[in-house]
FIPA-724452 format. One record per residue: x, y, z of N, C-alpha, C in turn; residue number from 1; residue in one letter. Coordinates in pm, whole numbers, m for minus. Layout:
N
nu:X&nv:Y&nw:Z&cau:X&cav:Y&caw:Z&cu:X&cv:Y&cw:Z&k:NUM&r:a
...
This chain:
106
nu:m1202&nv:1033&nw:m968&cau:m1237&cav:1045&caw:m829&cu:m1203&cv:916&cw:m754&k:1&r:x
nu:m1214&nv:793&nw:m822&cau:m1182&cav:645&caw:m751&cu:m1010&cv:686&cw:m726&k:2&r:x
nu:m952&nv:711&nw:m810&cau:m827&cav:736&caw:m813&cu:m796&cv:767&cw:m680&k:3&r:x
nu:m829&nv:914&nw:m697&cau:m809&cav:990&caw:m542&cu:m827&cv:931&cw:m420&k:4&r:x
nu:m951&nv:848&nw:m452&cau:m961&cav:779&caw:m287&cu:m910&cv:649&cw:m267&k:5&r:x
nu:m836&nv:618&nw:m377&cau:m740&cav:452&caw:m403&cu:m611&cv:560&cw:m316&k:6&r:x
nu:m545&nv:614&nw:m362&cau:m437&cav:750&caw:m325&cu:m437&cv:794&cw:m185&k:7&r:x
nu:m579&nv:842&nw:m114&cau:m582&cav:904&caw:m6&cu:m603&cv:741&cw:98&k:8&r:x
nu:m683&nv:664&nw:54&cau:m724&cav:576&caw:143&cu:m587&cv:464&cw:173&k:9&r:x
nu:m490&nv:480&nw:48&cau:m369&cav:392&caw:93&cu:m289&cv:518&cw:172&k:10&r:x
nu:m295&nv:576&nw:176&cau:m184&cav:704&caw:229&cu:m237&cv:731&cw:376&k:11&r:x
nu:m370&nv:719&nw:406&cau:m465&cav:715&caw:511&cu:m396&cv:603&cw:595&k:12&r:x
nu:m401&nv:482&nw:527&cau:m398&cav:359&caw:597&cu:m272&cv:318&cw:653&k:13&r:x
nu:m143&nv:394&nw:568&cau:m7&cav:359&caw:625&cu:14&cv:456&cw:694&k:14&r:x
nu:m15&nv:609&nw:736&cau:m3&cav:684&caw:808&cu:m17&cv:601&cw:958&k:15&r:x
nu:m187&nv:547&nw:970&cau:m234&cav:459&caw:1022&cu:m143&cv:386&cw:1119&k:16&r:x
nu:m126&nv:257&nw:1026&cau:m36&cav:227&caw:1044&cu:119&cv:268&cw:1150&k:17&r:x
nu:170&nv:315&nw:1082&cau:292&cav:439&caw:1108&cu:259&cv:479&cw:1293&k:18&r:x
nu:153&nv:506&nw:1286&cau:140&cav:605&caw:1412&cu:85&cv:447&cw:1527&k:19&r:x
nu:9&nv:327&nw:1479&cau:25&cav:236&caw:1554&cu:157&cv:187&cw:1595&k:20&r:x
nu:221&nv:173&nw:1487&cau:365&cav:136&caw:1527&cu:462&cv:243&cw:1667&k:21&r:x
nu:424&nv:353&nw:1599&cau:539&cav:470&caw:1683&cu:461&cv:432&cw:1834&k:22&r:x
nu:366&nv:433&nw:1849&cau:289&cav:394&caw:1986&cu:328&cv:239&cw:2079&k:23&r:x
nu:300&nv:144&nw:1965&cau:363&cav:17&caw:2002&cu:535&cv:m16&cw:2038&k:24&r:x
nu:606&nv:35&nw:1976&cau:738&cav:69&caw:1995&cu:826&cv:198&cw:2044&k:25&r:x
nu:691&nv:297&nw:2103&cau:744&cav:414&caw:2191&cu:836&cv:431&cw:2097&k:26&r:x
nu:820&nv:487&nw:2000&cau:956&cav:595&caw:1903&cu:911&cv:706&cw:1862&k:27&r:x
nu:996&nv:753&nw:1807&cau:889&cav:898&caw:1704&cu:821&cv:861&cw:1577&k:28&r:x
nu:779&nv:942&nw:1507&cau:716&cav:931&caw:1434&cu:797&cv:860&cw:1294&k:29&r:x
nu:890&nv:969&nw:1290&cau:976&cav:975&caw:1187&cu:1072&cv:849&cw:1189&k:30&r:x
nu:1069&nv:784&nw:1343&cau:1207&cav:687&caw:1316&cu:1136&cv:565&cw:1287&k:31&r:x
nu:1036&nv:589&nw:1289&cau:942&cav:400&caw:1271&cu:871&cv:465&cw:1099&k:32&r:x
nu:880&nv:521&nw:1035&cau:793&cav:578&caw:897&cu:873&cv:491&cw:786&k:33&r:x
nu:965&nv:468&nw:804&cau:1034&cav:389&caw:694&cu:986&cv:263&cw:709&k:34&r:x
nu:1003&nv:195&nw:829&cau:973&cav:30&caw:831&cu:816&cv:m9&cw:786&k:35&r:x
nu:742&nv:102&nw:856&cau:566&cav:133&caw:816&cu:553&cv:86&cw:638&k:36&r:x
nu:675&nv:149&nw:569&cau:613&cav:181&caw:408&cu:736&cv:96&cw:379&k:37&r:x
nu:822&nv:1&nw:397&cau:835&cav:m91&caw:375&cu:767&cv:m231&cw:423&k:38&r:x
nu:682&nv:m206&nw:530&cau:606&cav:m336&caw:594&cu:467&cv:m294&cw:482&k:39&r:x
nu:446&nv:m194&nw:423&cau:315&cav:m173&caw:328&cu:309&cv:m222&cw:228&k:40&r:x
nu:486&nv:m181&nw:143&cau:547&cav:m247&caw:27&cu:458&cv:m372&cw:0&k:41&r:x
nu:553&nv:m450&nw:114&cau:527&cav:m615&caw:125&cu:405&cv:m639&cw:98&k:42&r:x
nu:295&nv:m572&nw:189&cau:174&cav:m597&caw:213&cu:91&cv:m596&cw:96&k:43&r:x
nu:106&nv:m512&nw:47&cau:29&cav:m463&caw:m122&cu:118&cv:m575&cw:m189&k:44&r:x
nu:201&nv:m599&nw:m242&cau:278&cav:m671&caw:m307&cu:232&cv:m852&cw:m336&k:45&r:x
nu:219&nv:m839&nw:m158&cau:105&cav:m997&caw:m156&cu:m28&cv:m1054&cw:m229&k:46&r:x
nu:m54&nv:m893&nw:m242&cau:m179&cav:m920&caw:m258&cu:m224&cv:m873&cw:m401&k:47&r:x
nu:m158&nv:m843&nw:m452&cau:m135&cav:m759&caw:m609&cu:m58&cv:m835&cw:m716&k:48&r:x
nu:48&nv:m933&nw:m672&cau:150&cav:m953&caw:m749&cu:105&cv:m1073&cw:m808&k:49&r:x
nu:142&nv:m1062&nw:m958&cau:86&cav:m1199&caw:m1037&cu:113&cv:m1365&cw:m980&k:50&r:x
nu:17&nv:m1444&nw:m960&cau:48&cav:m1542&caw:m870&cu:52&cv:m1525&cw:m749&k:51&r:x
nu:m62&nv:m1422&nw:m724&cau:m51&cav:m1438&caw:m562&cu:m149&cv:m1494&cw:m481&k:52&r:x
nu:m139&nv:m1517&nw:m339&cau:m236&cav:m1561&caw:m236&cu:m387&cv:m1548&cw:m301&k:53&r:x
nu:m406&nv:m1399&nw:m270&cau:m558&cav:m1349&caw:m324&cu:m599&cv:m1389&cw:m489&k:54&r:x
nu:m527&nv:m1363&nw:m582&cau:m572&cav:m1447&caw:m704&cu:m571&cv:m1618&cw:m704&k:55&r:x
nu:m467&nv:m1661&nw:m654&cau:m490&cav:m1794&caw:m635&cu:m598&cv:m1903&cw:m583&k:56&r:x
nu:m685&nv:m1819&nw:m456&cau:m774&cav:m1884&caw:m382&cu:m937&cv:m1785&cw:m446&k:57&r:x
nu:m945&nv:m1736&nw:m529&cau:m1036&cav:m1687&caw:m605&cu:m1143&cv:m1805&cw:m674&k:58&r:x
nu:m1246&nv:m1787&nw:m711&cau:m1331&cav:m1876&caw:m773&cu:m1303&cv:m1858&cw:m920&k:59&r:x
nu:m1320&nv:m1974&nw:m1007&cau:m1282&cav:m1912&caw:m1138&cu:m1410&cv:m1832&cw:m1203&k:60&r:x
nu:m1384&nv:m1742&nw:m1323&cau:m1407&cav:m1592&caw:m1376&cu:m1531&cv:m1693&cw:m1458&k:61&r:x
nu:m1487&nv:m1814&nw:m1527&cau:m1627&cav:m1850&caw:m1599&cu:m1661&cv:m1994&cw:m1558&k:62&r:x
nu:m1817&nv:m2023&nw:m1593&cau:m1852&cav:m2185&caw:m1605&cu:m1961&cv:m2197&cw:m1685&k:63&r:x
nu:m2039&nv:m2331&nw:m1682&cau:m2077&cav:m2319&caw:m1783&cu:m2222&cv:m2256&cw:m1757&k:64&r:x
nu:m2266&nv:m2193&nw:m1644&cau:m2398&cav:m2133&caw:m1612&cu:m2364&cv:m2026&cw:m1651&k:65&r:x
nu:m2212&nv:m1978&nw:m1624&cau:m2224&cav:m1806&caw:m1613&cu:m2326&cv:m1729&cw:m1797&k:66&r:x
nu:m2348&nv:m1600&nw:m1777&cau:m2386&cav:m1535&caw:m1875&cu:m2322&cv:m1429&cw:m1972&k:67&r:x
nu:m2328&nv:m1403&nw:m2047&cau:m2265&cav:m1269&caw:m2116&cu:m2315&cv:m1149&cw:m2055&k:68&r:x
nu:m2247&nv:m1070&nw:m2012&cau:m2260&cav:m956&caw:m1952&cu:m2221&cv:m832&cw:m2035&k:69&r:x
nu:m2308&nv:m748&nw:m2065&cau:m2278&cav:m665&caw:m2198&cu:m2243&cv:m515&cw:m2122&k:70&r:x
nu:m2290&nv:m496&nw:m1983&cau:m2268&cav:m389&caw:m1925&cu:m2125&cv:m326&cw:m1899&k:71&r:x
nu:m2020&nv:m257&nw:m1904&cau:m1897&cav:m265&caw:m1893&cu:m1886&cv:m240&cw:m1690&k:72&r:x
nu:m1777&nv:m335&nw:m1658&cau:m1801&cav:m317&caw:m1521&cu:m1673&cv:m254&cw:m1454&k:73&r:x
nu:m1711&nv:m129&nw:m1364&cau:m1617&cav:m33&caw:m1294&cu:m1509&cv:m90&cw:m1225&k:74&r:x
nu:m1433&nv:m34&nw:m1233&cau:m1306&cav:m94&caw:m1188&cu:m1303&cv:21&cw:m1100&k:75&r:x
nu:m1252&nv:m45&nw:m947&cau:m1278&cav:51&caw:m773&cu:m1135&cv:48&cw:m732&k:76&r:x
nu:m1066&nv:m71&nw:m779&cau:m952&cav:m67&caw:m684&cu:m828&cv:m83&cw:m830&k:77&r:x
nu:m737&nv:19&nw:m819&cau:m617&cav:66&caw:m888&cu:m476&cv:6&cw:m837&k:78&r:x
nu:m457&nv:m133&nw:m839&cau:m336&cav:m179&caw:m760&cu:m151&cv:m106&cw:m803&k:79&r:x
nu:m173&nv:m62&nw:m887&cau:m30&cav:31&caw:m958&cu:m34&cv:140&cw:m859&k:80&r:x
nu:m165&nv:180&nw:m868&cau:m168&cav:326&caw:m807&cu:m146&cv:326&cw:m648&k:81&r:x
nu:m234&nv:190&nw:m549&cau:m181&cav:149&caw:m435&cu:m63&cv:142&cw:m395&k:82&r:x
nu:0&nv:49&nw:m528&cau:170&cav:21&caw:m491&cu:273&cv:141&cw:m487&k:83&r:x
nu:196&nv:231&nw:m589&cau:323&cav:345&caw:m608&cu:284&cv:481&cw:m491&k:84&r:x
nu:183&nv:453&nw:m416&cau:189&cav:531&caw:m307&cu:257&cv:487&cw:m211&k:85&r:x
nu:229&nv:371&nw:m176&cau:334&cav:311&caw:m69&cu:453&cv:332&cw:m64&k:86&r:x
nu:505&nv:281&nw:m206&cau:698&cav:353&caw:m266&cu:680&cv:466&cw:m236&k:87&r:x
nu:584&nv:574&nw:m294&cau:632&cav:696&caw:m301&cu:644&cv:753&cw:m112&k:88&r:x
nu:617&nv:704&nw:m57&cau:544&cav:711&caw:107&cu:662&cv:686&cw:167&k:89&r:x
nu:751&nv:535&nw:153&cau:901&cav:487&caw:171&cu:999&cv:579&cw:115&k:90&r:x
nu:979&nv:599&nw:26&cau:1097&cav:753&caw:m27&cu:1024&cv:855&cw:7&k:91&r:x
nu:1015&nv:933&nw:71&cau:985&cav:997&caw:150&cu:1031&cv:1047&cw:257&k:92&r:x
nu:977&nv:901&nw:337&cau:971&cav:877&caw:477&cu:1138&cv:863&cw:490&k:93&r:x
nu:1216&nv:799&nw:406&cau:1385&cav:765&caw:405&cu:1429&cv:881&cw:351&k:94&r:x
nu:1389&nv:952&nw:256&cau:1474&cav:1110&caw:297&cu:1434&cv:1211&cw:422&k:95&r:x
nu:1273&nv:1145&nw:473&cau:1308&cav:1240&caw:587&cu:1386&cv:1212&cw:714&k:96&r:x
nu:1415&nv:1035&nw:744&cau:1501&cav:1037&caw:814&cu:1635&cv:1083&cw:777&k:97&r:x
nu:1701&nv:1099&nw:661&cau:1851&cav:1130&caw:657&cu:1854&cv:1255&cw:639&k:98&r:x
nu:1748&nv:1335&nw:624&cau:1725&cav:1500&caw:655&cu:1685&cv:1522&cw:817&k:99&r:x
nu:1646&nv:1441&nw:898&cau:1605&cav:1461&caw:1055&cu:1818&cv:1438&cw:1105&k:100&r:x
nu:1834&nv:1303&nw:1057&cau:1983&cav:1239&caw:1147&cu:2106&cv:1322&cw:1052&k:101&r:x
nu:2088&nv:1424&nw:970&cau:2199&cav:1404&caw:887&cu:2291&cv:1458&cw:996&k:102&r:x
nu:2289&nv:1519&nw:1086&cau:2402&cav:1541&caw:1153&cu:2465&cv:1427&cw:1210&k:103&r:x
nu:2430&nv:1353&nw:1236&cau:2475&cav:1197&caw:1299&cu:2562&cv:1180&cw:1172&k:104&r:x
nu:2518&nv:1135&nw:1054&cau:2591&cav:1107&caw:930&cu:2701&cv:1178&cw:916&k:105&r:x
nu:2727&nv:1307&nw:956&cau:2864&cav:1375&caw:899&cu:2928&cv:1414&cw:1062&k:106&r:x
């Protein structure tokens, strides 16, 4: 069920996204959907990718107060699963522009 709403809530958020943009740059929907889920790419990428911003400025995991914690603790946020919606969102969104323009193309 976390899954699903890691899935819907990134797919939620670049739609989001997407439709701020088409508003801010007066376009359609479809011609600003690619840059949306490549500007998401990036975005997740920052913040996910080994050595990044957000792990870097983190507190460290032990010291010498901390305790043993025997409880196993839930894991909420699925960063694979974030990233590969976004891709999957960019391919997509880039076959539906060359299925909207293909007449331009030929």
């Amino acid at each position: 069920m976390i899954k699903l709403f890691n899935f819907a809530g990134t797919a939620l958020a670049i739609i989001i996204f997407n439709v701020m943009l088409m508003l801010i740059l007066n376009a359609g929907f479809i011609e600003v959907s690619f840059f949306a889920g490549i500007a998401s790419i990036v975005a997740i990428r920052f913040f996910t990718a080994p050595g990044n911003y957000a792990k870097a400025n983190r507190q460290p995991a032990e010291s010498s107060l901390s305790t043993v914690q025997f409880e196993e603790k839930k894991k909420y946020l699925y960063p694979k699963l974030i990233e590969g919606t976004s891709i999957a969102y960019t391919a997509l969104s880039l076959a539906a522009v060359f299925i909207t323009y293909y007449e331009y193309l030929t």
